[in-house]
N, C-alpha and C positions, 0 to 999 in steps of 0.2 A: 274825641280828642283828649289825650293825657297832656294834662299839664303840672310844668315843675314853675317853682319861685324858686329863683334864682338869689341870694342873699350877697351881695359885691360889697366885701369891705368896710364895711362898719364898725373899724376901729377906733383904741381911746386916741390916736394922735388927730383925729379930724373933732376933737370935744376941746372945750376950754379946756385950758391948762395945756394940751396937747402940743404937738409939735406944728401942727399944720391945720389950724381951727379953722372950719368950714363954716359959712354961712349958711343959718337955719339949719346948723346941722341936729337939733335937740329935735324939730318939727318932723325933717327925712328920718330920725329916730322913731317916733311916735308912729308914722305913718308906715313904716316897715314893719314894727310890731304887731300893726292892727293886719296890713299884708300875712304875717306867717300866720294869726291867728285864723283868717280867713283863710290860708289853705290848709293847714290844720283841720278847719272844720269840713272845707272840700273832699279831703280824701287827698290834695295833691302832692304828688313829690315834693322836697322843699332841700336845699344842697345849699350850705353858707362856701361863701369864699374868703380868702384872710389873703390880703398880699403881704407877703415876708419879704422885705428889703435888707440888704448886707449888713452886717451887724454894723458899719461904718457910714452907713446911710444915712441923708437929712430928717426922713422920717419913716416909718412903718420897718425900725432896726430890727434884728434880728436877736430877741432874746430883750426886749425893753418891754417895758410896760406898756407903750404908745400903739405896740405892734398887735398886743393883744385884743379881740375882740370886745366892742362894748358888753359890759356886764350882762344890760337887759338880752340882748344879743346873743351871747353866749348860752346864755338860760335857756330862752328863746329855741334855741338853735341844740340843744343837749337833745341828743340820740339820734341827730339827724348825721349825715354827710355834710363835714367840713372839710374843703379841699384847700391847701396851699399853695400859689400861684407864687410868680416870680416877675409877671409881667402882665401892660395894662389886659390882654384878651384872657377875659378868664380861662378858654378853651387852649391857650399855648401851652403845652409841654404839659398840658396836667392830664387828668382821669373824666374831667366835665364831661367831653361828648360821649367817651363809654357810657360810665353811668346813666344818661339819659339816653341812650341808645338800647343799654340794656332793660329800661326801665320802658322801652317804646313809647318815649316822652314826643308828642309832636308838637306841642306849645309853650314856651316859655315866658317868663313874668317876669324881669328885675328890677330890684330896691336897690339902692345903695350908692355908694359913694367913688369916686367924685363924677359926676355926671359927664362931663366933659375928656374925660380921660377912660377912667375902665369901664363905665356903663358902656357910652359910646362901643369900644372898641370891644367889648361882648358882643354887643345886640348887631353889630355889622362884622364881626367874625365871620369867614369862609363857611366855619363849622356851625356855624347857625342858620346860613343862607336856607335849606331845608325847613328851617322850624319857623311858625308862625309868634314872632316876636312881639312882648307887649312892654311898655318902660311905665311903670308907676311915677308918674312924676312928680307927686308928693314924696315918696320914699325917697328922693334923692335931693344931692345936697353936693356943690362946687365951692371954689374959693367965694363965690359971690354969688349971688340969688339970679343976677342979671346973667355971668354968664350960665348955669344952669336951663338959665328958660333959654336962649340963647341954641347948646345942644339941644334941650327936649326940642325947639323950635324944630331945625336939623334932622333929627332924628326923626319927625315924625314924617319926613319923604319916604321914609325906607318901614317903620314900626310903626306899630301902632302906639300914643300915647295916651294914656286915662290917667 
């Protein structure tokens, strides 16, 4: 079984100072980086995601600072496939399912941000329905920790949650 790590959004507006600070968002940090370094040493695919919101947008604008990927993140994440989404399924309108189809990816891993919104609606995408889905639920991070565990709760009907 090939598997990818999925990286969703782990921009600066979910960090202090940001537009849209997440709770425990510094810890879903920490625990996404140890994620890529484990599949780094796997051998697995690894594909970051960045949602770009209109440049007039509350937060994740288009050409702001907020928008762009955390530092460690980006580091993190240099040479790999970074894909630009528009909307919360990372799989909509973008290149995700080729790449991992081309890559004969049949399991996938996602970190990231905000649990309750694009985690969620990655990991139950149509376009996933095939793939054996797993949600790190350390690596993630919501407006609040309660609702966080709340989706992980949720989600684990459907994925598998570690």
């Amino acid at each position: 079984m090939k598997t990818a790590l999925i990286v969703v959004d782990i921009q600066n507006d979910y960090f202090a100072g940001g537009r849209f600070t997440l709770e425990d968002s510094e810890q879903a940090l920490a625990a996404a980086l140890d994620a890529i370094a484990q599949a780094k040493q796997a051998g697995d695919v690894i594909v970051g995601i960045q949602h770009i919101a209109p440049s007039d947008g509350p937060f994740m604008a288009k050409g702001t600072h907020g928008a762009d990927l955390h530092p460690a993140i980006a580091e993190a994440l240099e040479g790999y496939d970074v894909i630009e989404k528009h909307q919360a399924d990372s799989f909509l309108d973008t290149a995700l399912g080729q790449i991992l189809a081309a890559k004969d990816i049949s399991a996938i891993r996602l970190v990231g941000m905000m649990t309750q919104h694009c985690i969620t609606h990655t990991a139950l995408s149509p376009e996933a329905a095939d793939l054996d889905v797993t949600i790190v639920g350390g690596g993630c991070a919501a407006p609040t920790a309660l609702l966080s565990n709340i989706a992980l709760s949720g989600l684990a009907g459907r994925c598998t949650v570690a």
